[in-house]
N, C-alpha and C positions, 0 to 999 in steps of 0.2 A: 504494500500500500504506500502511495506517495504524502509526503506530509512536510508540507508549506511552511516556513517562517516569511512572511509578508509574501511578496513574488519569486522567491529564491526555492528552488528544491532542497529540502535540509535531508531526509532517505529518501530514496531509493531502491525498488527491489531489485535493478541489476547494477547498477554504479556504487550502491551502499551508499555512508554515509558522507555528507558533505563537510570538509572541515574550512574555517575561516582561514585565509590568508593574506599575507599584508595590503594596506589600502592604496589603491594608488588614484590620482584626483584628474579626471578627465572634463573637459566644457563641452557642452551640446548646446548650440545654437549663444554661447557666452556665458552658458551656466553650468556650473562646478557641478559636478557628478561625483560620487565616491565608486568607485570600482574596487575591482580586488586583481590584486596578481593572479593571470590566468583565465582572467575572465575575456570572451571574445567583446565586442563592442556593442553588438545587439543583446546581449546576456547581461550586459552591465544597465546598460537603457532598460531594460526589461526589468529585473530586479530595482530600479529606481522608478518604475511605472509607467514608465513610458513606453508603449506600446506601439504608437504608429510610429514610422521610423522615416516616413514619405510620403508624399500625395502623387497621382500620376499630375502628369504637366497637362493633358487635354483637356480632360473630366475633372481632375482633383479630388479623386477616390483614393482611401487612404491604405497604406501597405504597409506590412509589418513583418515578423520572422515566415515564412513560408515553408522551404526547401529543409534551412539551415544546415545546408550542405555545402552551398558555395555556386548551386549548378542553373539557380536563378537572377533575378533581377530584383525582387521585392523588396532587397532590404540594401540597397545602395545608398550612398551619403560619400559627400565631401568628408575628406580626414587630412587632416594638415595641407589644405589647399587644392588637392588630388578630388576629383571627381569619377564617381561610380564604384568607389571600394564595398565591395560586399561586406559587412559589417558582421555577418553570422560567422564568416571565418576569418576576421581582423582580431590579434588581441589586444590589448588597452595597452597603451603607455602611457606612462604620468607625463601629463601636461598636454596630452593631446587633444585636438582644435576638431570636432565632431559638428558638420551642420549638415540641415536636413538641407538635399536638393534646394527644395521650393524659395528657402530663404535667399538662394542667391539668384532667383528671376528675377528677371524684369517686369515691371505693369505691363500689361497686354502683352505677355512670350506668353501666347497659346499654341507654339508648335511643339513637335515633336522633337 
């Protein structure tokens, strides 16, 4: 049985249990995130509550972990300037600069 401390996995019935490891402080969209060593970057957003990680650019339907494999598109984001890093298989470094896509359009960039 799976058993939750806030949005973090604490067991596991095949990973076992989760133990804490050191923190390290990551910014999403300019705001301090606390991560942990090891954690990918959609895992650290996630456990901090943040869920969507994207909007599409057309529609602006919202996207979040999918795959977390690495073999989609759903969970992309700017990371230290770099556009379209898959975030489900990025790990966290301390001090790293995390924004969602959207924040860096332009008014009216409704292309693709």
């Amino acid at each position: 049985m799976l058993q939750h401390e806030g949005n973090r996995i604490v067991h596991h019935p095949i990973l076992g249990e989760w133990k804490p490891r050191a923190g390290v402080t990551i910014f999403y969209n300019g705001r301090p995130i606390l991560a942990q060593e090891g954690d990918t970057i959609a895992a650290a957003l996630l456990a901090a509550g943040i869920s969507v990680l994207r909007y599409t650019k057309k529609r602006r339907e919202p996207r979040g972990i999918f795959c977390a494999i690495g073999q989609c598109s759903d969970c992309i984001m700017t990371v230290n300037g770099e556009p379209n890093v898959r975030t489900c298989i990025t790990p966290v470094e301390n001090g790293m600069k995390v924004c969602s896509e959207e924040s860096q359009w332009k008014a009216g960039d409704d292309q693709f």
